[in-house]
N, C-alpha and C positions, 0 to 999 in steps of 0.2 A: 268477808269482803273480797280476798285475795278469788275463792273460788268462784265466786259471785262474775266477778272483771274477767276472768278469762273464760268462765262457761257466758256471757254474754256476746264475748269479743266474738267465741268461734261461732257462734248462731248469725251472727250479723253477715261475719262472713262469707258462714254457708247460704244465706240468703240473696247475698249478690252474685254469688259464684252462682247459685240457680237462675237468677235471672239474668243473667251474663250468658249464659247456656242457652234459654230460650229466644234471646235475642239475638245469637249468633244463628240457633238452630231456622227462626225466620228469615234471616235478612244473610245467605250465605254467602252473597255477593261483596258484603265486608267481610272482610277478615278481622278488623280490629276488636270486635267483642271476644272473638274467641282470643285474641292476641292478648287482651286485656285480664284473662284470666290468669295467667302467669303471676299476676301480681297478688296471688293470695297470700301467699306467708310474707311478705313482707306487711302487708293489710293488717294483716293478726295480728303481728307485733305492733304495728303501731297503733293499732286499739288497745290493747292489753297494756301496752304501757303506761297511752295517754289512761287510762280507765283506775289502772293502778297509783299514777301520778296526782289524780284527783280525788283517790279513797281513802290510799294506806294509815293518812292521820286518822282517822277514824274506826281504828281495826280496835282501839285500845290495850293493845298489847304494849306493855313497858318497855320488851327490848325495840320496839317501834319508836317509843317514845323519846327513848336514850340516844337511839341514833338519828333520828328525824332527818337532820343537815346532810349524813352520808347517804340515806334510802333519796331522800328527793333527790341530789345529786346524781346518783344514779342511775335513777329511772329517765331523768333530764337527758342524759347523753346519750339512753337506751332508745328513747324519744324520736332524740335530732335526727340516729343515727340509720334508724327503721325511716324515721319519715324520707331522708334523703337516697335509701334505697328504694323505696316506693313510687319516687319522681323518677329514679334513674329507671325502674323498670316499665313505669309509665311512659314516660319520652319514647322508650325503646318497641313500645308496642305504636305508639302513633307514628315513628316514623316508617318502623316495616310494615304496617298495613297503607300508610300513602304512596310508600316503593313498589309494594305488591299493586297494587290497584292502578298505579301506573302503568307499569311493565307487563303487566295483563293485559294494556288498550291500544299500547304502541306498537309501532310497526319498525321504527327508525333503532334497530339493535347499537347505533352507535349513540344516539341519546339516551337509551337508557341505560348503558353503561355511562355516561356522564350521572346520570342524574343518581347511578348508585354509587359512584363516588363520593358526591356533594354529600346525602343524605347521610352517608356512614362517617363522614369527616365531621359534618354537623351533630350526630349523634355522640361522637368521641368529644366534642367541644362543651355541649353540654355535661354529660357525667361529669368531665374534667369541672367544670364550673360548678356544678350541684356537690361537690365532694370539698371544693376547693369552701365553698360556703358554709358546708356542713360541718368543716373542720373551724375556723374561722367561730362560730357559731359554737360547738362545744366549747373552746376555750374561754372565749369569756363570757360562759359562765360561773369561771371559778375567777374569787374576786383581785385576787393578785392581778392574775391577766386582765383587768380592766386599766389600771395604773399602767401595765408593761405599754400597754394597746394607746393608752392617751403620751406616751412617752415617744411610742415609733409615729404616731400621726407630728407630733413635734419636729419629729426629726426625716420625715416622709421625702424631702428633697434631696438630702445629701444619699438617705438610703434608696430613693431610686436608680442614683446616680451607677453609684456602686452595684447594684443588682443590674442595670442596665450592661456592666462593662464585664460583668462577669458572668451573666447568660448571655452572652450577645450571639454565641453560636447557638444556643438553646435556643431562643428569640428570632434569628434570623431563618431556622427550619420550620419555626412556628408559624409564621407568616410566609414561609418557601408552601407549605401547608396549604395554606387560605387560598393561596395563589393559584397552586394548580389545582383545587377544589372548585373554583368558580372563575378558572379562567380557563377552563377546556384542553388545558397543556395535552395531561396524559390523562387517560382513566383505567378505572380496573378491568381487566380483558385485553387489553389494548396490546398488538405485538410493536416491542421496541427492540432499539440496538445500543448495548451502552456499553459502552470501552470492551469494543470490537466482541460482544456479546449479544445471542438475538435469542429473547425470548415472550413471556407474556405477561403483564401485570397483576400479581395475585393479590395483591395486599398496599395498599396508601394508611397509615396514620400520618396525624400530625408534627411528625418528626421522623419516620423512616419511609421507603418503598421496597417491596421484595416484588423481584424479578423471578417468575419460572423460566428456565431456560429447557430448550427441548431434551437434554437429558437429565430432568430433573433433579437440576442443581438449583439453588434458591441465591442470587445474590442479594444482598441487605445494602442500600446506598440510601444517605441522608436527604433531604425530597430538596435542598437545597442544593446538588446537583443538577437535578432540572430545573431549576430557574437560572443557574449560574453556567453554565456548555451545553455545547450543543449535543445533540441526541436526535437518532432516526425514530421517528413515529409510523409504521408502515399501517396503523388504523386509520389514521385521522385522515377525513376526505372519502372515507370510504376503503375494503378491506382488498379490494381488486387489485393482483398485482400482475404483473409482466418479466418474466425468467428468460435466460438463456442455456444453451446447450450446446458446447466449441465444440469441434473435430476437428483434427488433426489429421490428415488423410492426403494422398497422391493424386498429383496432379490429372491421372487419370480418373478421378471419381467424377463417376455418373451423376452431374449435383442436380437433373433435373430428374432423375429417376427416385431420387434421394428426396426430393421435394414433395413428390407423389406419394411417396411411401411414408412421410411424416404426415400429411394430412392424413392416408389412412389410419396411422396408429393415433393419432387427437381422438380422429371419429369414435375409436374403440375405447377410449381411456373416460372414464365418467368422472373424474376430476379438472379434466378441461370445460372452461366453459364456454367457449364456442366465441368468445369476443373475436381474435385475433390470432396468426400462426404468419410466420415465413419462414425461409430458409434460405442463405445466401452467404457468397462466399465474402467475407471483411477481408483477406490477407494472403497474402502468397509470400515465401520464401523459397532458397532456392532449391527445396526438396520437398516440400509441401504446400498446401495452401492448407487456411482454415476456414470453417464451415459455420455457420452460426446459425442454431435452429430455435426462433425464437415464438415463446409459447404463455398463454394468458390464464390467468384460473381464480378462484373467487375469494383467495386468501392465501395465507403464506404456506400455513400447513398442505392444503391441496395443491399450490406450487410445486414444492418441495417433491411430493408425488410425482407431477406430472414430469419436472424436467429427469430426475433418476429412470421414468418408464422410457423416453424416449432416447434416452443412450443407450439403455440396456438394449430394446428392440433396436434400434437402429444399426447398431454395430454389431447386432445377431443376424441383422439382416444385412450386411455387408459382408461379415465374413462367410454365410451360408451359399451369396447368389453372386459379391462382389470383391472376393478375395483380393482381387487387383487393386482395389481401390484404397488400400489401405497402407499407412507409411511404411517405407521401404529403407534399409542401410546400404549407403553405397560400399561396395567391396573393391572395387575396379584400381587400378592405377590411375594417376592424372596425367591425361594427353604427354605427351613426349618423357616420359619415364620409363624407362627400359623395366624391364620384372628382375632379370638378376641385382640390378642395385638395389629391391628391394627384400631382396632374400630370399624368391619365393616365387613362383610359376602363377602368370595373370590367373586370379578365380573369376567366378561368373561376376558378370557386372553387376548384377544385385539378388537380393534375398528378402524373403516376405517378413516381415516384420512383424 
């Protein structure tokens, strides 16, 4: 009987698992049949259970007999326990083949970083549920826990109360969770800024978010953060951004020469995207002005790029063709100050800096 249920289980098996094959091997444009083959051994086991669960009295063996109550018993929990991994890995095939089939037809890379947020917070929602029932489910079937079980529905209000007031952080992430799952806050990919930190969103469950940050450091913040302060979203709307590049330079600088020579370094840089550039002066002081070279690119990473290439060349190209241009220490005395009260023979009035 024993060998009987499992040399049946795995033929059945192996039968689905061949025309699972075939069916993916046809139709390659789903993914989900071949997604769906994942779920073999958990398959097996739940046939070989159920199969064994409905034989064993019938093996006629004694020591079968003597313990009838503890083998059903545990073949019951072997049952729950396969069938409710069988769901979880089923859920898990229908959602990554509706993700995949999506994201293969869209064009819009900021909805489909939404919609792989949803799915994957959805997907965690489920297991948590199918786990949560599968346990729930085990217990009572041992018959104490039926009594325990009509005892806590008795007393269901004052125990909610209590559970309420002592997960309520628990509880409040949980639905911090939901929130930005289906209300578009953040998604996964998505570059953010949180307590004065800019990086990328690698990871959303229903109680944490990890943050890559560009030297891959991982911050870990409760997703009840973003519902509750505010926070930069530099994706949302679209990944295009607009950067600056100060200089610090004399009065003397060439700032329309300057101007020409940063458009031709954009033209050279293949991380600019061609939106927008100027150059202009925001600020004077009484020994320099400042210079503002501002510059457009298709995201932050390529930013980041462009604005670092255009100081480096710039100020390669100032010191090479515009040495004068560049801040200067005054050395001089100040008008009506003799040089002996200051200790020391007038030096040149200034020095390149």
């Amino acid at each position: 009987m024993i060998g009987g249920a499992v040399l049946l289980a795995l033929v059945l098996v192996w039968l689905a698992d061949r025309a699972l094959r075939r069916i993916d091997a046809a139709h390659p444009e789903t993914p989900l049949w071949g997604l769906l083959r994942r779920c073999r051994i958990p398959l097996q086991v739940v046939l070989c259970a159920a199969l064994l669960r409905g034989s064993f009295e019938h093996t006629g063996l004694e020591s079968v007999e003597e313990h009838k109550a503890g083998i059903g018993q545990a073949l019951t929990l072997v049952l729950i326990a396969a069938t409710a991994w069988l769901v979880v890995r089923a859920a898990a095939a229908i959602v990554e083949s509706s993700y995949s089939r999506y994201a293969a037809g869209a064009r819009d890379a900021a909805r489909v970083r939404r919609v792989r947020t949803q799915v994957t917070l959805i997907q965690r929602v489920v297991t948590a549920v199918v786990i949560v029932v599968a346990a729930a489910s085990m217990l009572l079937t041992f018959p104490a826990m039926r009594a325990v079980g009509t005892s806590m529905l008795a007393s269901a209000g004052l125990l909610g109360i209590v559970a309420g007031i002592a997960a309520q952080s628990t509880l409040g992430n949980l639905f911090a969770g939901l929130q930005i799952a289906f209300g578009d806050m953040v998604r996964i990919g998505d570059t953010v800024v949180v307590d004065g930190e800019w990086g990328t969103v690698e990871e959303i469950t229903l109680t944490f978010l990890t943050v890559r940050t560009w030297d891959e450091r991982r911050i870990t913040m409760p997703v009840s953060y973003f519902t509750g302060k505010p926070f930069e979203n530099w994706s949302r709307g679209g990944a295009q951004m607009t950067g600056t590049a100060f200089f610090h330079l004399d009065h003397s600088a060439p700032v329309e020469k300057m101007r020409q020579r940063l458009l031709e370094i954009l033209q050279e840089c293949p991380d600019w995207d061609g939106r927008s550039w100027s150059l202009v002066v925001t600020d004077t002081t009484p020994t320099t002005i400042v210079v503002r070279a501002l510059v457009t690119a298709r995201d932050s990473d390529a930013l980041w790029t462009v604005r670092c290439e255009v100081r480096e060349r710039l100020l390669e190209w100032l010191q090479a063709e515009h040495s004068y241009a560049l801040p200067r220490i005054a050395t001089a005395p100040a008008p009506g100050t003799s040089a002996p009260a200051l200790g020391k023979e007038p030096g040149p009035r200034s020095l390149p800096g």
